[in-house]
N, C-alpha and C positions, 0 to 999 in steps of 0.2 A: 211429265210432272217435273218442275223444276227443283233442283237439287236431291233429288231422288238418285240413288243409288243399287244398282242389281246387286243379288243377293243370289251365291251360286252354292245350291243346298244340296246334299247329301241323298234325299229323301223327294220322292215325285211331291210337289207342291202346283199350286195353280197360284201362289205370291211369291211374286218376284222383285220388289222394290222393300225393302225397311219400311218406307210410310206405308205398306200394307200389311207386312209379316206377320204384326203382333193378332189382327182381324182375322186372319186365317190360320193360324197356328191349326185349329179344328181339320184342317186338310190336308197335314201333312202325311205323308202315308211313305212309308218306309216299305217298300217296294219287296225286301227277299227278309223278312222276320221270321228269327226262328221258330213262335210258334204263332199261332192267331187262330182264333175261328172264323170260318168265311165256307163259302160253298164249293172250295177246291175245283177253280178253272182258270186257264193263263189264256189271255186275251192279248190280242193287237188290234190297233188301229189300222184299217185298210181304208183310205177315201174319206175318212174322217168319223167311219161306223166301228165300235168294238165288234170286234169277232172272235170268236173264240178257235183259239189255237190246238188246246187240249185240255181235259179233264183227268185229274188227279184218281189214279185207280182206288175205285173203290170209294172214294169220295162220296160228298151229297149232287154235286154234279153231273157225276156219271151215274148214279142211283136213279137221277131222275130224268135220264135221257139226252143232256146235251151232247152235241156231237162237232166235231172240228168244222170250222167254218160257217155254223150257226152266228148269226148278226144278231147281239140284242140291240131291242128296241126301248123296252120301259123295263124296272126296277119298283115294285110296289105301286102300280100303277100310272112313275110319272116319265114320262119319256123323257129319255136319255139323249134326246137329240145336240149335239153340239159340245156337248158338255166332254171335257177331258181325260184321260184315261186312269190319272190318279181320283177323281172326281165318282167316277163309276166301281173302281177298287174300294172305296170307302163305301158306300152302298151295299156292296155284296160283303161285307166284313162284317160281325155284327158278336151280340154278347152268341156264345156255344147255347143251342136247342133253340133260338131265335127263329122265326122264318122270313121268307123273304118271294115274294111272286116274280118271277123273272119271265118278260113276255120277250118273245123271239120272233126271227124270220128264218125258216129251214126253204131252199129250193121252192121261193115265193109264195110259202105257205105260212101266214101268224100262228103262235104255240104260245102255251104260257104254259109253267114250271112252277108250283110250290116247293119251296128247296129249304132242309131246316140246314142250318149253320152247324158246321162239327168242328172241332180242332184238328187242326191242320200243323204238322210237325218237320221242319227240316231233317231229312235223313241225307246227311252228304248235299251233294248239290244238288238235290230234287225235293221234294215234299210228300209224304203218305198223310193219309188220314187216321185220326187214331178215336177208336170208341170211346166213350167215357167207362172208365171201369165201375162194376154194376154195387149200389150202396149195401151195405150188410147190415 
């Protein structure tokens, strides 16, 4: 794009030039927040598939089986193929008691995961999960 300019952000984004930023704004995903609801699991890219690294103790993740090295595949039914890893971060992030269908690959075997969304809390440099305290 001519006279397009990069734009070097703070925060995992999939826009990268000013004539795009304002359109994507919705994608920008700040990668280590102190808190969020999401389904507490830390993913990498291997070969261009998310795979999951490790699951938050005690999380909705580890509640419902994910295990290191599990590859997702779809996210509410829509495959995640190609798509970026702040891109699939915002998918699994969602309002606290939301759910969210997450289909996997475990050791060439397809899985899917119902996972409700909990608040997820920085303690130091890691993340615990924290219950919702119960209404009176």
């Amino acid at each position: 794009m001519r006279g397009a300019r990069t734009v070097v952000l703070p925060l995992f984004a999939t826009c990268v030039t000013l004539a795009t930023l304002a359109s994507c704004q919705k994608t920008l995903v700040n990668p280590f927040p102190k808190n969020y609801a999401g389904v507490g699991v830390e993913l990498t890219m291997r070969e261009e598939a998310p795979i999951v690294v490790r699951t938050i103790a005690g999380g909705p993740a580890a509640v419902a089986g994910l295990l290191p090295d599990d590859q997702l595949l779809a996210i509410d039914n829509a495959s995640i193929a190609g798509m970026g890893l702040a891109d699939i971060v915002v998918r699994l992030r969602g309002e606290e008691g939301s759910t969210v269908l997450v289909t996997l690959r475990r050791q060439g075997q397809e899985l899917a995961a119902n996972i409700t969304r909990r608040s997820m809390q920085k303690d130091g440099d890691d993340y615990s999960a924290k219950l919702r305290a119960a209404a009176k």
